[in-house]
C-alpha positions in Angstrom: 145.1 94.4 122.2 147.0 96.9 120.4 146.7 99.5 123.2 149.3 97.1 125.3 152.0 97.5 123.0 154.3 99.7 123.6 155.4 102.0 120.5 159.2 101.2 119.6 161.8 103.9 118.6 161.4 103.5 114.9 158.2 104.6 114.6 158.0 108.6 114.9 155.6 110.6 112.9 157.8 114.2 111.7 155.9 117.1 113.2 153.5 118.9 110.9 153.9 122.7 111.7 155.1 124.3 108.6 154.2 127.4 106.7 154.0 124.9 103.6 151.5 122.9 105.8 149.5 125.9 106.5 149.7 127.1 103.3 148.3 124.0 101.6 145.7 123.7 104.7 143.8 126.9 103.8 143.8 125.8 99.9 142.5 122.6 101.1 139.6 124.0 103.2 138.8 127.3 101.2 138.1 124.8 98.2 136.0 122.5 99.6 137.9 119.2 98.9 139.0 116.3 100.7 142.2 114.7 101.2 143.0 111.5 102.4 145.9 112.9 104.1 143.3 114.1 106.4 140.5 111.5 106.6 142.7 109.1 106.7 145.3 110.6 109.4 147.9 109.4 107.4 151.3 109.8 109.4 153.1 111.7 106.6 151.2 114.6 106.5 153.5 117.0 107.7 156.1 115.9 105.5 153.7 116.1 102.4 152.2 119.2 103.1 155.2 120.9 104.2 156.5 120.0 99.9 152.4 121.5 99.5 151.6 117.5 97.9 148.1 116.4 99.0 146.4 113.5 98.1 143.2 114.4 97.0 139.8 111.9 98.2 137.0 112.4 95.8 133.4 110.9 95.4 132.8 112.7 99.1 133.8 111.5 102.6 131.9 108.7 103.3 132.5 105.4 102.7 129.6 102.5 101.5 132.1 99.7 103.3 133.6 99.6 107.1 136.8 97.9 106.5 138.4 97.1 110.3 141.5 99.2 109.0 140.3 102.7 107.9 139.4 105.6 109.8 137.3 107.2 106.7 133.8 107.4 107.9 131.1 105.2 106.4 126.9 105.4 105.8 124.9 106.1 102.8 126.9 108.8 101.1 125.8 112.2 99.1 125.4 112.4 95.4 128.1 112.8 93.1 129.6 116.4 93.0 129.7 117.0 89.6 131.4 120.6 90.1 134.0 118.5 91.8 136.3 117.7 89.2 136.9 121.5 88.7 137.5 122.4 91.9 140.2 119.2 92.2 141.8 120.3 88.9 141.8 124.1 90.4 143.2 123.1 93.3 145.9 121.5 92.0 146.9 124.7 90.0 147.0 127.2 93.1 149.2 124.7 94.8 151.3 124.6 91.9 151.6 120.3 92.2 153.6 119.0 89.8 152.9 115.4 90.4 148.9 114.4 91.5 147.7 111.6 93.9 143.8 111.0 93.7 142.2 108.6 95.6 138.7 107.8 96.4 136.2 106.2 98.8 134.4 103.1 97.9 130.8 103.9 96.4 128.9 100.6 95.5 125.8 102.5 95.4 127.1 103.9 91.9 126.6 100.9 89.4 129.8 102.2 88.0 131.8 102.4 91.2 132.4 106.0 90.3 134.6 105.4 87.3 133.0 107.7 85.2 133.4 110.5 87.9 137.1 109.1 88.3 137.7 110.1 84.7 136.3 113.4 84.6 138.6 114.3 87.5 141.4 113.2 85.9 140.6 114.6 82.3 139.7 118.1 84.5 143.1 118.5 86.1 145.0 117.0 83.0 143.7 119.9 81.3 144.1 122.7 83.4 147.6 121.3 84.9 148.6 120.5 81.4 152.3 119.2 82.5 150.8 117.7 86.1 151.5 113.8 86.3 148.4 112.2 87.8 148.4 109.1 90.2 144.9 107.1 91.0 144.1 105.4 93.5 140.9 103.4 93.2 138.4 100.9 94.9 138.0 97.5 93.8 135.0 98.8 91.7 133.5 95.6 92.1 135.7 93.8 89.7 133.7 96.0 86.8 135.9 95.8 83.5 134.0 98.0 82.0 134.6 100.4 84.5 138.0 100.0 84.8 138.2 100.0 81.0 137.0 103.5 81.5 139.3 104.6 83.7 142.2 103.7 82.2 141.3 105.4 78.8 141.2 108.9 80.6 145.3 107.4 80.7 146.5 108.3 84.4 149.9 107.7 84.2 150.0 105.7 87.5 146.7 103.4 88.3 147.1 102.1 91.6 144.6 99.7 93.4 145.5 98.3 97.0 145.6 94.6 98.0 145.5 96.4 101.8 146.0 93.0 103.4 147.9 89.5 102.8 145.4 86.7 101.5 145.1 85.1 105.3 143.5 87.9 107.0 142.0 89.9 103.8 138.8 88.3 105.2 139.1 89.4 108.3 140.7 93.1 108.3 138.3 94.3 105.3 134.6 93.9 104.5 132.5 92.5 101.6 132.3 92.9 98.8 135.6 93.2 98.8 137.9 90.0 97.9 141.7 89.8 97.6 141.3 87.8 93.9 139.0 90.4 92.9 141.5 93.0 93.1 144.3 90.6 92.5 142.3 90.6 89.3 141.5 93.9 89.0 145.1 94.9 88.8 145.9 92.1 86.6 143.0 93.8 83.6 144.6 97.0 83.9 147.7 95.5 82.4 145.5 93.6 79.8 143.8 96.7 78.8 147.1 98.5 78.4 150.5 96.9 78.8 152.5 100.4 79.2 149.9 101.9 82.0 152.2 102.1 84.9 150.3 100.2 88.2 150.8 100.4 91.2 149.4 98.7 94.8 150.3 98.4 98.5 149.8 96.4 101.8 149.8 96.9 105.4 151.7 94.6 107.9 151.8 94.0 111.5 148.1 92.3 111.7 149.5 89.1 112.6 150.7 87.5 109.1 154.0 85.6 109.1 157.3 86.4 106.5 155.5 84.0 104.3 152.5 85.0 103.7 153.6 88.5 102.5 156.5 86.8 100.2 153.5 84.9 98.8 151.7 87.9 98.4 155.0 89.5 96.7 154.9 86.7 94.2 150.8 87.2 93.7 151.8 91.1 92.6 154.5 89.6 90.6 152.9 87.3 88.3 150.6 90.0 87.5 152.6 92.2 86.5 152.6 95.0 88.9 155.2 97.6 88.7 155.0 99.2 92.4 154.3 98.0 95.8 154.2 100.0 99.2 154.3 98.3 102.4 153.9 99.9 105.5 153.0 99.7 108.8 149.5 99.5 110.6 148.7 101.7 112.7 145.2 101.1 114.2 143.3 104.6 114.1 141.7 103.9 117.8 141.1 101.2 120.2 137.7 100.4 118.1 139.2 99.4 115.0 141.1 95.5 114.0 144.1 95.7 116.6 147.5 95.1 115.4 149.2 92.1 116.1 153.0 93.2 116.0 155.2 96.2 115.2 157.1 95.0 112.1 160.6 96.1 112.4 163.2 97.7 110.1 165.3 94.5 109.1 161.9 92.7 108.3 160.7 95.5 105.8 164.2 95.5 104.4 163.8 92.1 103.7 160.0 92.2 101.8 162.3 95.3 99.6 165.1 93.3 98.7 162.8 90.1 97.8 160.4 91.8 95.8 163.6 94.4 94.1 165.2 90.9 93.2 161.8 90.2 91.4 161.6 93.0 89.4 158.9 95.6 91.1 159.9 98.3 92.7 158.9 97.8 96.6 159.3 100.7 98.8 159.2 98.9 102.1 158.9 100.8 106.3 157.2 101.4 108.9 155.4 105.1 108.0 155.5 104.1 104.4 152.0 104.1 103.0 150.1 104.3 99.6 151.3 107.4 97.8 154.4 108.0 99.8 157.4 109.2 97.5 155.1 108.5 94.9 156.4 111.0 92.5 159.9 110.3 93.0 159.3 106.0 92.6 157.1 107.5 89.3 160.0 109.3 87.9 162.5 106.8 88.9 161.1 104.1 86.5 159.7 106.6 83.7 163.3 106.7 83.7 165.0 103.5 83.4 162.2 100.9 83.3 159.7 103.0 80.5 161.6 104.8 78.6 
């Protein structure tokens, strides 16, 4: 059980005390969004939020799946906000980002997955945040081309979908619908749709896979044509959720990097890493040499 191992050395989350934390707390709750920073409890937070970068969750807080991983809360959720593409694209301005990570929970009770919310979001901050760069981060939508079709003609300039878990336990760790070909596939059509659209995808580790089965997975992302992949620790949320296996350790992520570098993606690889981590730095890294 994962509450008998004992945390090693390498794993500490920075502290998140910060006037810049603060500061982007009371935009965050005076606005009425979400972030994933928070529903998530992702482990960066106070590094993020210290730089005042959030990543924003839209389509509400609840989920419509009950993955073993995620510590997002799931049930039947609200209707659509439709003022909520304003208020993302406003806050985004008072906190002067530069560079915008928007995410979402999973909503198959829209026939659409949300898509067409998705792109009003992005069209909203895009123009009031006329030089932001925006980041998604999206559900498998079911596998809806049409959808993503959508999506990608409101032309974020990072579309990012996550595998979460290798093939062997993808089963086990998430919960159907959801299928590791379908968003294999999924990220595979974004590149079909539009060669140059930067995309992106990431993985947890430490569930009990072997070396191989994540090279295998590096090869999967490979072949279609992904640009990015983040791979990070898991870190179960409580005692309830799918219990990790094994803390992975520094010389093993360096090792799914330098495989996946000598491949051609750009892998950013360690134990805290996670979805939009450095994100705007890995963006402007290949705008730079590998799309210009």
């Amino acid at each position: 059980m994962s509450t008998k191992l004992e945390r090693p050395n390498w794993i500490k989350v920075p502290a998140s005390v910060s006037a810049g934390f603060a500061e982007t707390l009371n935009v965050v709750r005076s606005s009425g969004v979400h972030t994933v920073c928070e529903e998530a409890m992702c482990p960066n937070i106070g590094e993020c939020w210290k730089s005042k970068t959030a990543t924003f969750l839209i389509m509400g807080d609840t989920c419509t799946r009950n993955c073993g991983f995620c510590s997002v809360k799931h049930g039947r959720p609200a209707p659509l906000d439709e003022n909520e593409p304003l208020h993302i694209a406003q806050s985004v301005k008072k906190l002067g980002i530069k560079y915008a990570v928007i995410t979402c929970v999973t909503r198959d009770d829209l026939k659409d997955g949300g898509a067409q919310h998705f792109a009003s979001v992005i069209n909203a901050v895009r123009e009031i945040n006329p030089e932001t760069k925006i980041e998604i981060l999206t559900s498998d939508l079911r596998g809806n081309l049409d959808a993503i079709k959508e999506i990608v003609e409101a032309r974020p300039d990072v579309f990012g979908h996550n595998l979460e878990i290798v093939r062997k336990y993808h089963k086990q760790v998430k919960r159907l619908p959801a299928d590791y070909d379908i968003s294999l596939n999924f990220l595979k059509s974004i590149k079909a749709i539009e060669p140059t659209m930067i995309t992106k995808t990431g993985i947890m580790v430490g569930v009990g896979e072997s070396k191989e089965d994540v090279f295998k997975l590096i090869d999967d992302v490979v072949n279609v044509q992904i640009d990015i992949l983040t791979i990070g620790q898991y870190l179960p949320p409580s005692t309830s959720h799918y219990p990790i296996a094994r803390y992975v350790t520094p010389n093993e992520f360096a090792e799914y990097a330098k495989y996946g570098n000598a491949k051609g993606i750009e892998v950013i690889s360690g134990a805290l890493v996670r979805s939009s981590y450095k994100a705007r730095e890995i963006y402007e890294k290949l705008s730079l040499h590998k799309f210009k």
